[in-house]
Structures are given as C-alpha cells and as structure tokens.
C-alpha positions in Angstrom: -92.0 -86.6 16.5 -90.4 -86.9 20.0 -87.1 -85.5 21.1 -85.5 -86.7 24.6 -82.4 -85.6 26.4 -80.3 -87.9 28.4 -80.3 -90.0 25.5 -77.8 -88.0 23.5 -79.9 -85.2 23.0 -79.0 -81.7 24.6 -81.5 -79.3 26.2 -80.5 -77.1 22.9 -81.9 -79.4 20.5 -85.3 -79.7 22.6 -85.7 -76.4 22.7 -84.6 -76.4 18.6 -87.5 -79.2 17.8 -90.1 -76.5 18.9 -88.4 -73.8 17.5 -87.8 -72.1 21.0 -84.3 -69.8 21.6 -82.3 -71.3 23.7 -80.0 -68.9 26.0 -76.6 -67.6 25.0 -75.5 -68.2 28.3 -75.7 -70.6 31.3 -77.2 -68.4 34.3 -79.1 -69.4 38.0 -82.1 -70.0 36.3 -80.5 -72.3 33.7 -78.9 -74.1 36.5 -82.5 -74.3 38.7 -83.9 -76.1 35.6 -81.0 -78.7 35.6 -82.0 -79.5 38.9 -86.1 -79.6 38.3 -85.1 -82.0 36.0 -83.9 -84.1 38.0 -87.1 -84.1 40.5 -90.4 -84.2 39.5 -91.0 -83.9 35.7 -92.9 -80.9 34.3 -95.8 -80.5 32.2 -97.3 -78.2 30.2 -100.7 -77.6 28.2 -101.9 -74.5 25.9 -105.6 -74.2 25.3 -106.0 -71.4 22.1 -109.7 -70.9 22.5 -112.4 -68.5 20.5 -111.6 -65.7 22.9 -108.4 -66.5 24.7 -105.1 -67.7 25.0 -103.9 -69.8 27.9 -101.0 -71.4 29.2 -100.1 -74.0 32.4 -97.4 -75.3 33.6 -97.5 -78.2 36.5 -95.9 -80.9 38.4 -97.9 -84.1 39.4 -98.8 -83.9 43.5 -100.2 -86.8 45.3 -104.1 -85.7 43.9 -103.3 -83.7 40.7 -101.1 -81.0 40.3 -99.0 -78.2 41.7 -99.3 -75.3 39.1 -95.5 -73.4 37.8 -97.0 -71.0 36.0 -99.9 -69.5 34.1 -100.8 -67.5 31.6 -103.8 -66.2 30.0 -104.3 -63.5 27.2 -107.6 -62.5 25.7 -107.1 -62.3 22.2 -110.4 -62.4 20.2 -109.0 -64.7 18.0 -112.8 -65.6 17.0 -113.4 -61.6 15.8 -115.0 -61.3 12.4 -115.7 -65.1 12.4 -119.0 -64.8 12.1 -119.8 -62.9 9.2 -116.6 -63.6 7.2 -116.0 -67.4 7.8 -112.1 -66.7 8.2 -109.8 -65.8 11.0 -108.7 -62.0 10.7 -104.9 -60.2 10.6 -105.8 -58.3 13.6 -107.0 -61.4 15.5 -104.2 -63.3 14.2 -101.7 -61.0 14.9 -102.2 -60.9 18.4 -103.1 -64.2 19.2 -99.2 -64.8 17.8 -97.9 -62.5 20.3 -99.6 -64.1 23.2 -98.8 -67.5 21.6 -94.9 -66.5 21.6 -94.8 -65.1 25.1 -96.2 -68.9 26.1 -93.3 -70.0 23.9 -90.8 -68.0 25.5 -92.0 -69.2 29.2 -92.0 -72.8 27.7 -87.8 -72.0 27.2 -87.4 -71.3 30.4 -89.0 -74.1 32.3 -88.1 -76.9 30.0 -91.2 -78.9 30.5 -90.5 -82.9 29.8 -93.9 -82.5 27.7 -96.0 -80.1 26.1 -99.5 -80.5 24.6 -100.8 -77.6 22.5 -104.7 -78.0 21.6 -107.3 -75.2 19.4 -110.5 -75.5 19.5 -114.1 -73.7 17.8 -112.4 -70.9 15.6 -109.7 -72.9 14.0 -112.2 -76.3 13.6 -114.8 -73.2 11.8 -112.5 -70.8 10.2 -111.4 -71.6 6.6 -108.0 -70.7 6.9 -107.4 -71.9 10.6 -105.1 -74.3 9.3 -102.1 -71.9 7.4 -102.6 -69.3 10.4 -101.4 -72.7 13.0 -98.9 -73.7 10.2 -97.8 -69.9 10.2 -98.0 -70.3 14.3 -95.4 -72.9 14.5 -93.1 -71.4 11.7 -93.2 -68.3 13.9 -93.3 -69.8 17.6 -92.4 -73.6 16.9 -95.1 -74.9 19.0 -97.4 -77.4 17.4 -101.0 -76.9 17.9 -104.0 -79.6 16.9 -106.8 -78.6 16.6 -108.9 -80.8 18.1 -112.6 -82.8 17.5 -115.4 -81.5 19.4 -115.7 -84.9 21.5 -112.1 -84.4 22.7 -112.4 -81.1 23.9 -115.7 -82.2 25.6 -113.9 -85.4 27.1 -110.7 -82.7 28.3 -113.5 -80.4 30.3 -114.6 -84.1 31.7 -110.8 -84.7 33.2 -110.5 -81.5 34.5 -113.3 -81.5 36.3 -113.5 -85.0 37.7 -112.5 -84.4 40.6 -115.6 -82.7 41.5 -118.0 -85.2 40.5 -118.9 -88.6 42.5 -121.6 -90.2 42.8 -123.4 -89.8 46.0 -125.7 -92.5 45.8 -125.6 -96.5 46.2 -125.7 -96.5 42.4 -123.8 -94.9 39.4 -125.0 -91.7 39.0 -125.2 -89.4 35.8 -124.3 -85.6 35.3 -124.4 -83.0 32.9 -121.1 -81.2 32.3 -121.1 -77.8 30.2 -118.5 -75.3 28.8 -119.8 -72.5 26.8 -117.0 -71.3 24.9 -116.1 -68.3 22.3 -117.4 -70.1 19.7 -119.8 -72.9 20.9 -121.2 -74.9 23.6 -120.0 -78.3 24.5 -122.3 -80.3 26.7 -121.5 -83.9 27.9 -123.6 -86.2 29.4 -121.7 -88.5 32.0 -121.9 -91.8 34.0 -120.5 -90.9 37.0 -119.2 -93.7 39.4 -120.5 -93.7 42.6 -116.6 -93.7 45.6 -117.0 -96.6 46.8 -115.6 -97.3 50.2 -112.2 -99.1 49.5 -111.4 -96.7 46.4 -107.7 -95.3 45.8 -108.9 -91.3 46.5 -105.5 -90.7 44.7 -106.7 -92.6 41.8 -111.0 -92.2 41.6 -112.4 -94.0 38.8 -113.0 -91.3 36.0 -116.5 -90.2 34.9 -117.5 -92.1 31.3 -118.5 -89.7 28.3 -121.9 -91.3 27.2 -122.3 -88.7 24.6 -121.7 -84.9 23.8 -122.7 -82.6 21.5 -121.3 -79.1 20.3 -123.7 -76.4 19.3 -122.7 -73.4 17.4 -123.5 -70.8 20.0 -120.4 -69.1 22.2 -120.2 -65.9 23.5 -118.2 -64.3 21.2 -120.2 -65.2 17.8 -123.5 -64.4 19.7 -122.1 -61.0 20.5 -121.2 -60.4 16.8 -124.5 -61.5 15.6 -126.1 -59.3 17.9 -124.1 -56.1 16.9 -122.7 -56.1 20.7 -126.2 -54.8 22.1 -128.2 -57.5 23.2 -131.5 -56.1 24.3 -134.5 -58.5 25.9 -136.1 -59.8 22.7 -132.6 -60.8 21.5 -132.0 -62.2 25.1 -134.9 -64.8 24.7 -134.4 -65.4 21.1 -131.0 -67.1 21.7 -132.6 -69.0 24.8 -134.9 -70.2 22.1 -132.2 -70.9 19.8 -130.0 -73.0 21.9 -133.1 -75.2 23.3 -133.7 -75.8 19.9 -130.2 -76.7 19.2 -130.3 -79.4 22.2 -133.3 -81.0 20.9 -131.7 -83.5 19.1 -129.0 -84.3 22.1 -132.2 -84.7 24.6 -134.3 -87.1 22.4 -131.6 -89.7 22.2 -130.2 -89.2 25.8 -133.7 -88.9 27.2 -132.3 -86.9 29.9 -135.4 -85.2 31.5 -136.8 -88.9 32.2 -133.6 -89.7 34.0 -134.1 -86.2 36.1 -137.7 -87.0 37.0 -136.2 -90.5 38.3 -133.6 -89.4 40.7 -130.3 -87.2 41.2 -128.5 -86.0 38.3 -125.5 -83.4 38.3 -124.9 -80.4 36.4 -121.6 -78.9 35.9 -120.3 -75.9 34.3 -117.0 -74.6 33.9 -116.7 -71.1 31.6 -116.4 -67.6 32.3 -120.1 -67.1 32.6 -120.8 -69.9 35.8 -117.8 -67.6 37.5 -119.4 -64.5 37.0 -122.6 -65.6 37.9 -120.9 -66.9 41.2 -119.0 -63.5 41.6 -121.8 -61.9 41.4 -124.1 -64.6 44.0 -121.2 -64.1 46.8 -120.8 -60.2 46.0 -117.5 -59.9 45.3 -115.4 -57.0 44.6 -112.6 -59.3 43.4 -112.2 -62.4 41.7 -111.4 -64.8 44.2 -111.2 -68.7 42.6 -110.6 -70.4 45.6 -114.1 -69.5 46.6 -115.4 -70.1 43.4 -114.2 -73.1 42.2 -116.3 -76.0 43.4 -119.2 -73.6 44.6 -122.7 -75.3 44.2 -125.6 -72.7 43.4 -128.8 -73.5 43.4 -131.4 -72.4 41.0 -132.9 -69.5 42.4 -129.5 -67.7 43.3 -128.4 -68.1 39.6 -131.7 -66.5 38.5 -131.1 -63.7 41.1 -127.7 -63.4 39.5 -128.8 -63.2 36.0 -131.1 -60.1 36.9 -128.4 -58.6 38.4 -126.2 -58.5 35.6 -129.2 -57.9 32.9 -130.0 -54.5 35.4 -126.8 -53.5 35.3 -126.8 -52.5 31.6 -123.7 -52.6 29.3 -122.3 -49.1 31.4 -122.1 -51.3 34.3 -121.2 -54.5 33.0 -118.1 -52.8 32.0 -117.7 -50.6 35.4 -117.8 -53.8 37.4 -114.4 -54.8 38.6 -115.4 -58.5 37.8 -116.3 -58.1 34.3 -114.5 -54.7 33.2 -114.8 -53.6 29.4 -113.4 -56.4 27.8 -115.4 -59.2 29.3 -118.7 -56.9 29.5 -119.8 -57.8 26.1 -120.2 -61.5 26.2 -121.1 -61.7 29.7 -125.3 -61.8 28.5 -124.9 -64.2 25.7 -123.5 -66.4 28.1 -126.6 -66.1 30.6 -128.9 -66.8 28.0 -127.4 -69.8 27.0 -127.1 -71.1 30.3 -130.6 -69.9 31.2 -131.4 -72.5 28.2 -129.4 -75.4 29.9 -131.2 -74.3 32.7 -135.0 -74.7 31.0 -133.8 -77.9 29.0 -132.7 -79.4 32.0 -134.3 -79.0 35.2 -131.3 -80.1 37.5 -132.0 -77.4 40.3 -128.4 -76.9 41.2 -125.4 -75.9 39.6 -121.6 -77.0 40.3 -118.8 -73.6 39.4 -115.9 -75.0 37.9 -112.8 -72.8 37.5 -110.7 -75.3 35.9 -110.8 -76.5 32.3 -108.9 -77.7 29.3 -105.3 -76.6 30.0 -106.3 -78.9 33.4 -107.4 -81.5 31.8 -104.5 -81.6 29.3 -101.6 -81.6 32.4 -104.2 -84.3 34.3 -103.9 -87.0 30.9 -99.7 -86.1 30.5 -99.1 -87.3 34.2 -101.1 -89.9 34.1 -99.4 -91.0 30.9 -96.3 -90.4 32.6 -96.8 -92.6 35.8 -98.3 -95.2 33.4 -94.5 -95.7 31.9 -92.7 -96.6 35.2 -89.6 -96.9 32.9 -89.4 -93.4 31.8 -89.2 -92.7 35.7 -85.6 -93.9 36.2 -84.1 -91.2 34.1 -84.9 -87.5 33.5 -85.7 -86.7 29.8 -87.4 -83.9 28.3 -90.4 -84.9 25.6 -91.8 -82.6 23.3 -94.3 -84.2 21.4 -95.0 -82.3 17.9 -98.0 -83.5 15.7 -98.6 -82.6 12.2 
C-alpha cells in the first residue's frame, strides 16, 4: 500500500496509514515540516536486529546523505532464542518500546518514505511473525523481515562507498557483518574508478554470492553461559571455519588471494571495538573509525587486549561498558575465523550498515522517478 499527500491525501491520513498520532495542534515544528516538504524529501530506514533497535532519518546530499536523526536502543530482542526457539515477553516487550519511540520520531519528521527491515531473530524465531503483526497493531510501522541475501546485499550498499578497485582490473572483496544472531559474509566484484566515472554515481559492487552462518554474538554468548573461557574461545573459531567451508569450496577464494589483491570489509560492533581499542581511545569517536584500514597484526594485538582484560574490564571500559561486555569475545573469535579462513592481511572498519544502506536504495529510487520530483508527496510504503 502507498499513501501520498498533495494528491488529496492530508498529512493526517499518512500518519493514520502507519498508525502514527498525529498532533492535536498545529505548532513551529508542524509548520518546519510543511516547509521540509517542500525542499529536499526525507527518508527513513529501521533495522530491528538480534541485539538492537535502530532508527535514521536522511536527506539525499550530492554523495549520499545528510543524517536528521538517529536512534539506537539495545534491546536483546534475540534473548532466550537459543535454547527456546521463540522470541521472549521480556525481549518483546522492550523491543516495542524502542520500536514506538522510532514511531513517535517518524510523526514528527514526516518522512516521504519509510522502510522498516528484521532480520536473524525474527527469520529463526517461531513466533517472529505474530510479535511483528502485534508490532504494527501497536506502533503501525510495517516491518519485513527480510532473506539473508538482502540483508547481505543492504551491508553491500552501505558500504560501497568504501570499496574500489585499485587496480587496472575488477577487483574482488570480502564484506562481513557479524550480527546478534549470525554472520553474513559476501563475496564481491568490485569495479575498478575508472578515470571518467560520475564520483557522485560510482558503479556499485556486484554480490557474487553470500552466505549466513548461524553464529552472532548474542546466541554464542547464550550458548556459552556468558563466560567464555579459552577452550570455548577456539572451539567457536573452529566452529565458524567449519561453517565457511562450504562458501570457500565454491567461491575458491584463497586461490583468488594467492593471485593478487582482494579486500576485506567489516562493519559490526566488534571491527569498531577492535579499532577503539588499536587507536586507544577513551571515547567512541566514529569519524576516526569509520573507514580505518587495520592491518593484521594490530587486530591480533587488539584481540589480546580485550581477551586480558577479563569480563571485570570488558565491562569497566568506557567503550564496551556492561551491556556490550558480554558479546564483545564471541565476536573476536568469529572474526579471528574470517581472519584464518581468509588470509587478506588487512581489514577495512566500517561504521555504517543496514539502516545506511536502506536510506542509500530509497534516494536512489527517488531520483530514478524524475516525475515524483515536481511535487512534494509523502510515501509510506506498508508491506504485508
């Protein structure tokens, strides 16, 4: 279903078609979004991950976007996933508080579009699809969940920008994002910028494959019992090269590392903390993280770090604190076993992922349609 305004549709019965509340009274900041609308459109993406909720809001600019507002929530929505199979009312219940602050935020910028994806623990749980029907009774957003290949082709888009090919020749990459509830690995043709390219436009890296395992930080934790001592540690490196087995034999990647340069890029919470920790900071600062290139040895050096600090100082350090502390190991092991699997010798830190790659396809869309340009119009697309 799509709803518009400016073709006889008022702002009221957009914000009815998702079920938001629309304001009782016509203030400044009603008035401000009047006049957004008529500028540059606004766009807005909700990624309802494993662990955490999150929220952006954007306007296209000349190479991307210019971000409104965020928001991010950890939830735990995975919690008890592992062991029971189902999502539980805990969980639940606060991943629907987070999910109706987003909703309330939503109200009060009026984006002209609004795509709403969940990913491992709704695909795994048996009742992830009543808790996102009770989600939109509740909220009116409408979430999909969506395939594994999506989500890994969204992690792709947001973090295209940072990939071209520096040779004569196409090159290849591997991009990763270990999630909540599993790992998504891609394995990418990446062209190589070519002198008289449109930088505004770069031609986008091409999926060749991609694979999800069933390893994420959150259901490694629980199948640990939240203490993950050094036997553990090398089982689930173990675990996860023997998960990729498969994905290597038909890819042959190792032959294509032997024969030249291939990239690897990663974008979850444990490639940040490992690049926290490499650059000593106190504070996260994602402006010197984001794009970072580490080689091998520094990410090794960072891994001991965080393995000597123990779970009392995983939870003392300002850039982990006590509710990141637990999954921060599971998620070195299972890059440690990209790291074995495939011998790249550098890493690119991506802080971007798939709310960015969400907002990155809706613009695009959007200038694809020059039509649509000649008039504001809100468009909340509702699936399901």
């Amino acid at each position: 279903m799509a709803v518009s305004e400016g073709e006889g549709v008022s702002r009221a019965q957009v914000a009815g078609a998702i079920g938001l509340a629309t304001p009782s009274a016509p203030g400044r900041y009603r008035e401000s979004r009047r006049t957004r609308m008529r500028g540059a459109p606004v766009f807005a993406a909700i990624d309802l991950g494993t662990n955490n909720c999150r929220m952006l809001v954007g306007t296209p600019e000349a190479r991307g976007f210019r971000v409104l507002d965020s928001y991010s929530r950890l939830t735990r929505l995975g919690e008890g996933l592992h062991g029971e199979g189902r999502l539980g009312q805990p969980a639940m219940e606060r991943t629907l508080a987070a999910l109706e602050v987003c909703a309330g935020r939503l109200e009060r910028t009026a984006p002209r579009a609004i795509r709403a994806v969940a990913t491992e623990a709704c695909r795994r749980a048996s009742n992830g699809g009543d808790f996102l029907r009770e989600v939109r009774a509740r909220t009116g957003l409408p979430i999909d969940i969506i395939t594994t290949r999506e989500e890994a082709e969204l992690a792709v888009e947001s973090c295209a920008p940072l990939l071209t090919a520096a040779s004569a020749a196409d090159g290849r990459a591997i991009l990763f994002d270990i999630g909540g509830g599993s790992t998504e690995i891609a394995w990418l043709r990446v062209p190589r910028a070519s002198a008289g390219a449109d930088r505004r436009a770069p031609a986008r890296p091409e999926v060749i494959g991609s694979v999800s395992i069933p390893f994420g930080v959150v259901t490694l934790d629980e199948a640990y019992g939240g203490m993950l001592d050094p036997a553990g540690y090398s089982r689930i490196v173990d675990q996860v090269m023997g998960a990729l087995g498969d994905f290597e034999r038909t890819h042959c990647i190792r032959r294509e590392i032997a024969r030249g340069p291939v990239r690897m890029i990663g974008t979850s919470g444990t490639l940040t903390t490992l690049a926290t920790i490499s650059l000593g900071l106190q504070h996260y600062q994602r402006e010197r993280v984001d794009g970072l290139v580490l080689d091998a040895g520094t990410t090794r050096a960072a891994t001991r770090t965080l393995r000597g600090l123990g779970m009392a100082g995983l939870r003392e350090h300002r850039c982990i604190g006590p509710s990141r502390a637990n999954y921060v190991l599971p998620g070195c092991a299972i890059f440690e076993a990209l790291q074995v699997m495939w011998p790249v010798g550098r890493v690119t830190v991506a802080d971007r992922g798939l709310r960015d790659g969400m907002l990155l396809r809706m613009i695009r869309d959007h200038a694809s349609r020059p039509a649509a340009m000649g008039r504001p119009h809100t468009v909340v697309h509702c699936r399901g």
